[in-house]
C-alpha positions in Angstrom: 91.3 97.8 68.2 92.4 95.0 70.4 93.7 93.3 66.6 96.1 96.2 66.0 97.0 96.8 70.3 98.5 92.9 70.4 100.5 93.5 66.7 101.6 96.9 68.1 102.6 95.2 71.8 104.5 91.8 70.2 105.3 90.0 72.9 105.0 92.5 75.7 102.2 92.6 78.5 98.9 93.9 77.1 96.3 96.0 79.5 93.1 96.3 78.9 90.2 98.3 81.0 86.9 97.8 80.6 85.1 100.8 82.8 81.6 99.5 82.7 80.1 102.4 84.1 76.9 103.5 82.9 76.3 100.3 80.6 74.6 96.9 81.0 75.8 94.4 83.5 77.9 91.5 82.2 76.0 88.5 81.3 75.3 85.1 82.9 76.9 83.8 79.3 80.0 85.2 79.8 79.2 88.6 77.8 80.0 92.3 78.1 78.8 95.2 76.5 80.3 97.3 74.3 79.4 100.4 71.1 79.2 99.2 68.0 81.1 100.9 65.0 78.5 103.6 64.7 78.4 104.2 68.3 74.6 104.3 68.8 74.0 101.1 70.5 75.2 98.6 73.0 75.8 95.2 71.5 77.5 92.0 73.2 80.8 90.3 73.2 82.0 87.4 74.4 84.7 87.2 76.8 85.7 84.1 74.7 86.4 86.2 71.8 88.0 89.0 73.5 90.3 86.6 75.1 91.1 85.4 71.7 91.6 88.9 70.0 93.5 90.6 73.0 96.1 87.1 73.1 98.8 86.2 76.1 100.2 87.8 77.8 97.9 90.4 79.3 96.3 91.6 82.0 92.5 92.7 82.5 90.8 94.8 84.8 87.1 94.9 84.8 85.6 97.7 86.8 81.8 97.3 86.6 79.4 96.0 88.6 79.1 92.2 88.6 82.5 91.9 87.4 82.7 88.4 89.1 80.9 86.8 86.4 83.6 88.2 83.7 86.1 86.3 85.9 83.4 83.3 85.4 83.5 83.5 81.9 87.6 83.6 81.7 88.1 80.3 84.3 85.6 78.8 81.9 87.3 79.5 78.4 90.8 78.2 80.4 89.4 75.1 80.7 87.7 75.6 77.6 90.6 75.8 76.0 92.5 72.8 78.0 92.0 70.1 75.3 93.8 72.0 72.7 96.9 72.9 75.1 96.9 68.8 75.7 96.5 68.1 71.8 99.4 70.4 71.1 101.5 69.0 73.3 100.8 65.8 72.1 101.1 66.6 68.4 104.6 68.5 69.2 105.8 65.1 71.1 104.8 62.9 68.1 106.6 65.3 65.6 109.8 65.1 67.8 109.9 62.1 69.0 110.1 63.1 72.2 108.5 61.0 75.6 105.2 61.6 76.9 104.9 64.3 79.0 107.8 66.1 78.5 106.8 68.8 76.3 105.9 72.4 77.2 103.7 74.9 75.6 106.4 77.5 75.4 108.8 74.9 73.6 105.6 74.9 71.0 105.8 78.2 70.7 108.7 78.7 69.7 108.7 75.9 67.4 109.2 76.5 63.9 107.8 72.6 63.1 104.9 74.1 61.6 102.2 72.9 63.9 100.0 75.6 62.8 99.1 76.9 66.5 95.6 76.3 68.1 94.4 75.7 65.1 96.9 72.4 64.7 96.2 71.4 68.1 92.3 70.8 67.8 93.3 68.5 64.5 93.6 70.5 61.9 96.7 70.1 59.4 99.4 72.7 59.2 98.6 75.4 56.6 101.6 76.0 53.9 102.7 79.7 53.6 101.6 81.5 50.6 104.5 82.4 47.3 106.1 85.0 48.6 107.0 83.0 51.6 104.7 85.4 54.2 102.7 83.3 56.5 98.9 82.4 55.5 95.7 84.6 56.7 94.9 81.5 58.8 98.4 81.5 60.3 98.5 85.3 61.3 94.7 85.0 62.6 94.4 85.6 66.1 92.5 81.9 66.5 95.4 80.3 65.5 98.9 82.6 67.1 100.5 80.3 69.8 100.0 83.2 72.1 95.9 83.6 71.3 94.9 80.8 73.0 93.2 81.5 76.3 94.5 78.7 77.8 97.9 80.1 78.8 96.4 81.0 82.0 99.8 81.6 83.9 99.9 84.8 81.4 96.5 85.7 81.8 96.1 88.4 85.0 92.1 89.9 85.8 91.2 92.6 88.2 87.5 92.4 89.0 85.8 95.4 91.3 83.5 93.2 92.7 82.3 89.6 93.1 79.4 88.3 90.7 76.8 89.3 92.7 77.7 92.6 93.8 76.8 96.3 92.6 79.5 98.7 92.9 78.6 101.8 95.7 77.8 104.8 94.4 79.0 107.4 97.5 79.6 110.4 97.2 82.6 111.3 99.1 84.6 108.5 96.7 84.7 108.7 92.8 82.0 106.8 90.6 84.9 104.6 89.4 86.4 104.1 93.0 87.7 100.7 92.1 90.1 102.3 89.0 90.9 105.3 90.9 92.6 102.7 93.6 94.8 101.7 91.0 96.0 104.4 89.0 96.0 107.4 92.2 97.0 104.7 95.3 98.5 107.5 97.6 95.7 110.1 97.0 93.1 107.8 97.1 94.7 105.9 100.9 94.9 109.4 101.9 91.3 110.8 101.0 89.7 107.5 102.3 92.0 107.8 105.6 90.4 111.3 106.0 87.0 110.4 105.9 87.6 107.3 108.2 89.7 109.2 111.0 88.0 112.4 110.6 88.9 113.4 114.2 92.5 113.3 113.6 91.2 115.3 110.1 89.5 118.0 111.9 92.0 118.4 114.7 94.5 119.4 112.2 92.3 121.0 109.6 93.1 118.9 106.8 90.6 118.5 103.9 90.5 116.1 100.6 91.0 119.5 98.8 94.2 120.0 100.6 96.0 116.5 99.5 96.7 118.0 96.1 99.1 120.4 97.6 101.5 118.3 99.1 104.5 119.0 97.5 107.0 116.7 95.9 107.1 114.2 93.3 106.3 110.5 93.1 109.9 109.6 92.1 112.1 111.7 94.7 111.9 109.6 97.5 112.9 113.6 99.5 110.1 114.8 99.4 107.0 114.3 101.4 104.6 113.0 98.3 107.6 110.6 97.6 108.3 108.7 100.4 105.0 108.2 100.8 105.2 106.3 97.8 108.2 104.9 99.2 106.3 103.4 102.3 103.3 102.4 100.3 105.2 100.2 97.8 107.6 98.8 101.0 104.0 98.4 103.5 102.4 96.6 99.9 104.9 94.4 99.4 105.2 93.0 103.2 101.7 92.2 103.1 101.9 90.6 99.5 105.0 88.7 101.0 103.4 87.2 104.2 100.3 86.0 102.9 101.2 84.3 99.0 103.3 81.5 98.5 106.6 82.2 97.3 105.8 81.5 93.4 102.6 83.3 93.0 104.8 86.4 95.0 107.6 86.1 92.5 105.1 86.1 89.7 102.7 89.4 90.9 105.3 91.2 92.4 109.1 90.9 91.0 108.8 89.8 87.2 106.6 92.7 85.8 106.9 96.2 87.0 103.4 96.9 85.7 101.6 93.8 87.0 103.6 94.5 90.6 102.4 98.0 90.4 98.6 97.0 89.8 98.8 94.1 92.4 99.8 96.4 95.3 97.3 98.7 94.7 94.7 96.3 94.3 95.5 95.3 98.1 94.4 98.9 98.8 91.4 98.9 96.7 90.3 95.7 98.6 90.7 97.7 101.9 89.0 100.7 100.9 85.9 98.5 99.5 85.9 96.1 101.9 85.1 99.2 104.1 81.5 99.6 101.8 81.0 95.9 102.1 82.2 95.2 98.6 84.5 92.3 97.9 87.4 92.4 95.3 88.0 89.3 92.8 91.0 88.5 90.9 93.0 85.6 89.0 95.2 84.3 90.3 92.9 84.7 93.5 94.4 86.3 96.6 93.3 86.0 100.6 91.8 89.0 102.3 94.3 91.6 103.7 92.1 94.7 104.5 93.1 93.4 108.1 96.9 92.9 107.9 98.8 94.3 110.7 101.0 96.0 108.6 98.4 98.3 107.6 98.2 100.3 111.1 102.1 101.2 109.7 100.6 102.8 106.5 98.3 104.7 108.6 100.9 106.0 111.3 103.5 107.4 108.2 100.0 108.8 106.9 99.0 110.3 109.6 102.8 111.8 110.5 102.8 113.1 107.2 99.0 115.3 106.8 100.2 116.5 110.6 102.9 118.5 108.6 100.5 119.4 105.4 99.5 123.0 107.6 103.2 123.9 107.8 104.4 122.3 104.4 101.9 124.8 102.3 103.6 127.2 103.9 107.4 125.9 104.0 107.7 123.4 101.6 111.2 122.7 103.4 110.2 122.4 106.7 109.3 118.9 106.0 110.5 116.2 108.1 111.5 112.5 106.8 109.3 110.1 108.3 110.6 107.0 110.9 109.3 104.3 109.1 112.0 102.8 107.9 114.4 103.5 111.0 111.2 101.7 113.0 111.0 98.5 111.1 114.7 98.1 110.9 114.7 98.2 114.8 112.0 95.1 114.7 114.0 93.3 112.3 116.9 93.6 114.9 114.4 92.4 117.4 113.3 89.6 115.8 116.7 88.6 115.2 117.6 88.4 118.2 114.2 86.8 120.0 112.1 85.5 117.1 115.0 83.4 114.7 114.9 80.7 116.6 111.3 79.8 114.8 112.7 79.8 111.4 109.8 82.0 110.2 110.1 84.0 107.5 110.3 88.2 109.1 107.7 90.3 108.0 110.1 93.0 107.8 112.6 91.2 105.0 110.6 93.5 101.9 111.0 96.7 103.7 114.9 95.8 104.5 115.3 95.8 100.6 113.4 99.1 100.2 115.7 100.6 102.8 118.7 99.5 100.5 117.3 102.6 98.2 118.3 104.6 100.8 122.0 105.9 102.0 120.9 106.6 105.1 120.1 103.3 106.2 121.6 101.3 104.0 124.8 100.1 106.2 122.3 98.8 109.1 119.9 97.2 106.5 123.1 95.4 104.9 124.4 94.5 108.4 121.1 93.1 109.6 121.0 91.3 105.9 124.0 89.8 106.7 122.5 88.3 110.0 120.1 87.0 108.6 121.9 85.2 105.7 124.1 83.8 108.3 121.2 82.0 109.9 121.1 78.9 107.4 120.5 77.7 103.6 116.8 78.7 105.1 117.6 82.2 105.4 119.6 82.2 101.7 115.8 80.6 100.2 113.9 83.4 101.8 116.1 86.0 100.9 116.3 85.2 97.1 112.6 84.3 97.0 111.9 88.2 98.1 114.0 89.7 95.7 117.7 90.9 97.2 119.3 89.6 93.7 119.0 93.0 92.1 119.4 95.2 95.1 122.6 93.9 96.4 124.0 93.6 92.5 123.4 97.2 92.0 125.1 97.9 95.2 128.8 96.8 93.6 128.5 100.0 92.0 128.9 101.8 94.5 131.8 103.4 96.0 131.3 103.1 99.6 134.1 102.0 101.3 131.9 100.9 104.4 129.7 98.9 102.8 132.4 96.7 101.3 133.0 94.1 104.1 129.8 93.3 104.5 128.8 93.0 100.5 131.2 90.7 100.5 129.9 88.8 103.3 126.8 88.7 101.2 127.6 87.5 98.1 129.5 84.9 99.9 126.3 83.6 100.9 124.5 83.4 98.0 127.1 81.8 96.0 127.6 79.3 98.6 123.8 78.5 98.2 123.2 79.9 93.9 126.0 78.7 92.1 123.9 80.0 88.9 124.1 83.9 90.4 128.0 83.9 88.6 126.3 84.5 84.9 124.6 87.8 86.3 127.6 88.6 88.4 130.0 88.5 85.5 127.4 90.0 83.5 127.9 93.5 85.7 131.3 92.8 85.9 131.3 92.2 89.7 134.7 90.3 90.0 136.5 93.8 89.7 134.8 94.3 93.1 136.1 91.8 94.7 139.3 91.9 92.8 139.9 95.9 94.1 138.6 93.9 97.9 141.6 91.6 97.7 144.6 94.7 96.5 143.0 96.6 99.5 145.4 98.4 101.8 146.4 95.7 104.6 144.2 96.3 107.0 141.6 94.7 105.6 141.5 91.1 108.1 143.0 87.7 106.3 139.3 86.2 106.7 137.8 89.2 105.0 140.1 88.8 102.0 139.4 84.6 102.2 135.4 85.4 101.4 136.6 87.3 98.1 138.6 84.8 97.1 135.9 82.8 97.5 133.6 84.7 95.9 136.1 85.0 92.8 136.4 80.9 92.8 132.9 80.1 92.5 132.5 82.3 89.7 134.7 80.1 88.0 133.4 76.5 89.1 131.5 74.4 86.9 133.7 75.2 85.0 132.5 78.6 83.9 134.9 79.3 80.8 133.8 83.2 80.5 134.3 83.9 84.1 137.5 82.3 84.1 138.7 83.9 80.9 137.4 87.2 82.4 139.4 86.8 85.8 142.4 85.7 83.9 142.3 88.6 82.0 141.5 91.0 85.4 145.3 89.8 86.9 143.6 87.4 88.9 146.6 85.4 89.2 148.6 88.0 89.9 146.5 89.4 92.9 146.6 85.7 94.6 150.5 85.3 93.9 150.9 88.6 95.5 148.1 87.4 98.4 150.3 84.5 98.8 153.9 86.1 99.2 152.4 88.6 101.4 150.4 85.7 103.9 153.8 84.1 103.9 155.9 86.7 105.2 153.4 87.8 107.8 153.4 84.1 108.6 157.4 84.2 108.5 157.3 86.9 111.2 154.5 85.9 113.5 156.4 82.6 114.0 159.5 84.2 115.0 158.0 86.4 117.3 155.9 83.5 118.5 159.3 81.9 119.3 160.3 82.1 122.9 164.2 83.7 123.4 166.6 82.0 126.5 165.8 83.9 129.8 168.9 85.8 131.0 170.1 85.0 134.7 171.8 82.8 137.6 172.6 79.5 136.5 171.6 76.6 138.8 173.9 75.2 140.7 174.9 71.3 140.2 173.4 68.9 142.7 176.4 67.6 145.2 177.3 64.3 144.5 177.4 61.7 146.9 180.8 60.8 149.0 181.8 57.6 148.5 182.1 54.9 151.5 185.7 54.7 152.6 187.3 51.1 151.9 188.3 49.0 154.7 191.9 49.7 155.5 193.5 46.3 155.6 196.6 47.3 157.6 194.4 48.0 160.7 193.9 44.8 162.8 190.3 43.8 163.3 188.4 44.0 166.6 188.9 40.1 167.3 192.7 40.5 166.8 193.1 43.3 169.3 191.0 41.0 171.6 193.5 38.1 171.1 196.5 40.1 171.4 194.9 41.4 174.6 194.7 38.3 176.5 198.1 37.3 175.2 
């Protein structure tokens, strides 16, 4: 079964549950139980062997009591399995000629050197294919794929319901396989538990576990009440996942596999719900506690908001009213932006501002308050990309919204200025014809509005990026920026004439007198001593 599930699956993600209920605990050896072919009996198998049959990647969840010691087993076949990942790499570096160390095991994967796999790495020579030119038995054997090997731990994921030492509780308000419902039925399951463990607010409004299968709605209309639950589950899930992992292991659970993202979040609701029947959650990669985030107390306020209306929504399906979650943690983004920044920390709210991008009702304020916070630093950029706004604000040059253009554009500015390697997936989705259409806008669109498109439309083409320059060349690009040009001139043309100041009309000022010259002595005038002389004569 597990042969035929990883030829079937190639490459992809493989799950496999083991629901232990009812059978022998898992052994101290690193065994579970399982039927034999006939069915009649319970036999062993090694988690060694199931690890080599089921291949990478994959995740496991193991709901049984004692499933700690099946996580045991798997850390032990990992390093188990250590030697052989060095040996490869060795052997692939020697065939090469390449330096020590700087192999990987995916660039022996893909190899076609022949290396023979696992089996090649422990020693043994590389087995020729057969006639026809198909690949040996011992090369298609599962001992010796390059993707068999247990050792590939960063594509090996496990789900344990307990620790080694625990048994799983057996109450009877929850399901016998509590642990399995918590990850396929999240939102029923949070809201039965939330019953049982506020059962005044319960009784006050009447509400009752058989009632939370007639709330109307679907899990993929975020309209409707049983859909935005969803909505705030996955948006309340990923703030706690986001404040408490480093960024890699985040990136890794919760943005490159929808399935393993799924499963992650509601295992942070399964450790809640068991922690509450003093049962304790294991996992690889291993994750803190968050039964006691904060951000829980949110979950159970939209919960709560929402089985207030169940009376009324049996009735009146449309008499539901949207929930003020997201409106409420946009608000403490704001706030922390404007009293908190100053630390540099990361928001707790920066998840839930990218689920609000879902939304049209919100979405202007969420890009707005984006933009804020991209404008904060290189930091802010890090933290932004590291959370997951690549896809979001990509999608968003779809869309027609004349509002949400400006500040888009703001946006993308950023990341470019920060990610020069965003202008492959840019071009990909053919985003310089949004910022082309930005630049031909109608004039009132500000000068310093049109310079962050054009610089937008520049970095796509630095490095130099031949298919992004080809693609803008072929757009009009030149065109648009010639036309840019002969336009900034005029307006320049004009504002410097106007700028100029004209001559005043009015009096002119009169001329400042000159000075009167001092009369000359007149020579035919007798002096003072003459007239005296002629006197006494």
């Amino acid at each position: 079964l597990t042969l035929s599930m990883r030829r079937r699956a190639r490459d992809e993600r493989v799950l496999y549950h083991y629901n232990g209920h009812g059978v022998p605990k898992p052994t101290a050896n690193g065994e579970i139980w399982v039927f034999n072919q006939n069915f009649t009996q319970y036999i062993p198998l090694s988690v060694y062997d199931l690890l080599q049959w089921v291949g990478a990647p994959a995740i496991y969840v193991i709901d049984c009591s004692n499933a700690g010691q099946v996580l045991r087993a798997v850390e032990q076949a990992i390093d188990r399995d250590r030697p052989r990942q060095a040996r490869a790499l060795e052997n692939f570096e020697k065939f090469h000629g390449m330096p020590e160390g700087t192999a990987t095991l995916d660039q022996v994967q893909n190899s076609s050197a022949g290396l023979g796999g696992w089996a090649a790495a422990s020693g043994d020579p590389p087995t020729p294919p057969t006639a026809d030119g198909a690949p040996s038995a011992k090369e298609a054997s599962p001992s010796s794929k390059d993707k068999r090997g247990p050792g590939r731990s960063q594509e090996l994921l496990l789900l344990g319901a307990c620790s080694a030492t625990q048994l799983l509780p057996m109450n009877p308000n929850y399901p016998a396989d509590l642990f399995t419902t918590c990850l396929t039925t999240p939102i029923k399951m949070a809201l039965r538990w939330f019953i049982d463990t506020h059962s005044l607010i319960a009784k006050s409004g009447g509400i009752t576990a058989e009632m939370l299968d007639t709330i109307p709605g679907s899990m993929v209309d975020r309209k409707t009440p049983k859909g935005e639950l969803n909505w705030i589950f996955t948006a309340v899930t990923d703030s706690i996942a986001w404040s408490v992992l480093p960024r890699t292991l985040f990136q890794r659970l919760f943005r490159q596999d929808l399935l393993v993202a799924s499963l992650f979040r509601n295992f942070l609701l399964a450790e809640r719900i068991l922690h509450s029947v003093n049962v304790t959650p294991c996992s690889l990669p291993a994750l803190p506690p968050t039964h006691n985030h904060p951000m829980w107390s949110a979950w159970d306020y939209a919960a709560d908001m929402c089985l207030a209306q169940l009376p009324a929504l049996r009735a009146d399906p449309s008499s539901f009213r949207p929930s003020t979650f997201f409106k409420e943690q946009l608000t403490a983004f704001e706030i922390w932006l404007d009293s908190g920044a100053e630390k540099r920390g990361q928001p707790e709210q920066l998840p839930i501002v990218l689920q609000v991008l879902l939304s049209q009702t919100h979405r202007l304020r969420a890009l707005e308050l984006l933009g804020r916070f991209l404008d904060m630093g290189s930091w802010a950029v890090v933290h932004s990309l590291s959370v997951g706004i690549f896809p979001y604000v990509l999608r968003l040059l779809q869309s027609p919204a004349v509002e949400l253009r400006r500040i888009l554009v703001f946006i993308w500015c950023k990341i470019l200025a920060f990610d020069i390697s965003c202008q492959a997936d840019l071009l990909k989705d053919k985003g310089q014809k949004y910022f082309l259409a930005f630049l031909n806008a109608p004039p009132e669109v500000l000068p310093e509005d049109r310079v962050l498109a054009a610089f937008v439309l520049s970095a796509m083409c630095s490095g130099p990026y031949r298919p992004a320059q080809s693609a803008l060349l072929a757009s009009g690009l030149l065109r648009t920026c010639l036309a840019q040009l002969g336009a900034s001139q005029q307006v320049h043309m004009r504002r410097t004439r106007s700028d100029t100041p004209a001559p005043q009309p009015g009096p002119h000022p009169e001329p400042e007198p000159e000075p009167e010259p001092e009369p000359e002595a007149d020579q035919s005038l007798p002096s003072s001593a003459a007239r005296a002389q002629q006197a006494r004569r």
